[in-house]
C-alpha positions in Angstrom: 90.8 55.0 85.0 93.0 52.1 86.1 96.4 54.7 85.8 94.5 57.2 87.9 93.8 54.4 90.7 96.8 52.7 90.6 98.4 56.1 90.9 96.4 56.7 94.2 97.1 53.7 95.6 101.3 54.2 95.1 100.5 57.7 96.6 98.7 56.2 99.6 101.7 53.5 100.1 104.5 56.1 99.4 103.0 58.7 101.8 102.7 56.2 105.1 106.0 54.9 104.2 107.1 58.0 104.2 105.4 59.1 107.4 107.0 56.0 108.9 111.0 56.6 108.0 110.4 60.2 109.5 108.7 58.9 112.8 111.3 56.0 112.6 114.1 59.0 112.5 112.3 60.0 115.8 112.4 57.3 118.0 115.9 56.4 116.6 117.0 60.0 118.1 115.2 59.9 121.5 116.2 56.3 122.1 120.5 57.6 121.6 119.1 60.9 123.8 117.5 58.1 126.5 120.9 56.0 126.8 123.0 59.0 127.0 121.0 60.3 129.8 120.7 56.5 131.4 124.9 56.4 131.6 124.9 60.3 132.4 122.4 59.4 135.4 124.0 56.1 136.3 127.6 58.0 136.2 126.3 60.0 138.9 125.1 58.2 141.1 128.3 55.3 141.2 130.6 58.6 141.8 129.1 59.3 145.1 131.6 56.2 146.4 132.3 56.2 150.0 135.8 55.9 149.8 136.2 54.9 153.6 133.8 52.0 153.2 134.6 51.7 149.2 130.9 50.9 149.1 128.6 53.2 147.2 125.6 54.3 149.3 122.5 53.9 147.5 120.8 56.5 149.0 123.2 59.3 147.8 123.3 57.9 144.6 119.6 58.0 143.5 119.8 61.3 145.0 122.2 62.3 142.6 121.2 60.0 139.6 118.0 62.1 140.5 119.5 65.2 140.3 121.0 64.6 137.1 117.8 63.6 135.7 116.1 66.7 137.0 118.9 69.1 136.1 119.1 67.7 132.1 116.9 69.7 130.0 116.7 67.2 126.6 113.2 65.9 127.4 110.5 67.6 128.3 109.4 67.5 132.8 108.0 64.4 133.7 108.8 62.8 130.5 111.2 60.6 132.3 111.3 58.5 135.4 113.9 56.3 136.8 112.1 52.8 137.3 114.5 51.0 139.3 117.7 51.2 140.8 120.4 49.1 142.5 123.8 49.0 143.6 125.7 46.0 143.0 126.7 42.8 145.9 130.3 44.1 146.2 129.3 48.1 146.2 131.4 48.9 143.6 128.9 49.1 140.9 125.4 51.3 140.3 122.8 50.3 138.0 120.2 52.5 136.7 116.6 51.8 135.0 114.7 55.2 133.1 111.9 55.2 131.5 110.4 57.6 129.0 106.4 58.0 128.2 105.0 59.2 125.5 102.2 59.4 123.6 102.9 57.9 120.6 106.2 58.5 118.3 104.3 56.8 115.2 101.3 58.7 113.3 100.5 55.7 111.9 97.2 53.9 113.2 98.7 50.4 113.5 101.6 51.3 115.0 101.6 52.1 118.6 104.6 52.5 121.3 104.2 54.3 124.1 107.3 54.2 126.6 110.6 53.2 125.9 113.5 51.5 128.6 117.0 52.2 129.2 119.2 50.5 131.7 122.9 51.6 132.3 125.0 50.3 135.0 128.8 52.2 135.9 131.4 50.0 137.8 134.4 50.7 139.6 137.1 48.4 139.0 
């Protein structure tokens, strides 16, 4: 009887640790995805550069981080948000907060995360 419950109890363990390494694979994936769309997004909007001024409008440039966001199809619509955005004192640089909700990446009970961050910034030198 003890084999049989000390079995269970190394099935239990094994089985949520191996729940855990596959959700941990997961969140490892969508956080590389969420970094490459942050400098894809914040690459966009620092090439709209006036190059009269030499200033980057900010305006045009969350347009287009915007449109970069919308236009990218490696998360699901409305997934995604871009929390803030700013273009830097001399106007040569644009920096880029996104944000990405979901649920929940871990099945496990005790581990919860819901929304991960990403902030890129692309200067011109």
């Amino acid at each position: 009887m003890k084999v049989f419950i000390v079995f269970l109890a190394l099935l239990i363990v094994f089985s949520m640790y191996l729940s855990y390494i596959c959700d941990l694979d997961i969140y490892m994936q969508d956080q590389r995805l969420l970094k490459m769309l942050a400098e894809d997004c914040a690459e966009a909007g620092a090439l709209t550069i006036d190059e009269k001024r030499e200033r980057i409008d900010k305006d045009k440039a969350d347009e287009a981080a915007l449109e970069m966001l919308s236009s990218s199809g490696i998360f699901p619509y409305g997934t995604v948000s871009i929390e803030s955005s700013s273009v830097t004192d001399d106007g040569r640089g644009f920096e880029l907060c996104l944000v990405l909700q979901k649920d929940d990446w871990f099945r496990l009970p005790f581990i919860n995360i819901g929304s991960m961050k990403r902030i890129s910034e692309y200067v011109w030198e």
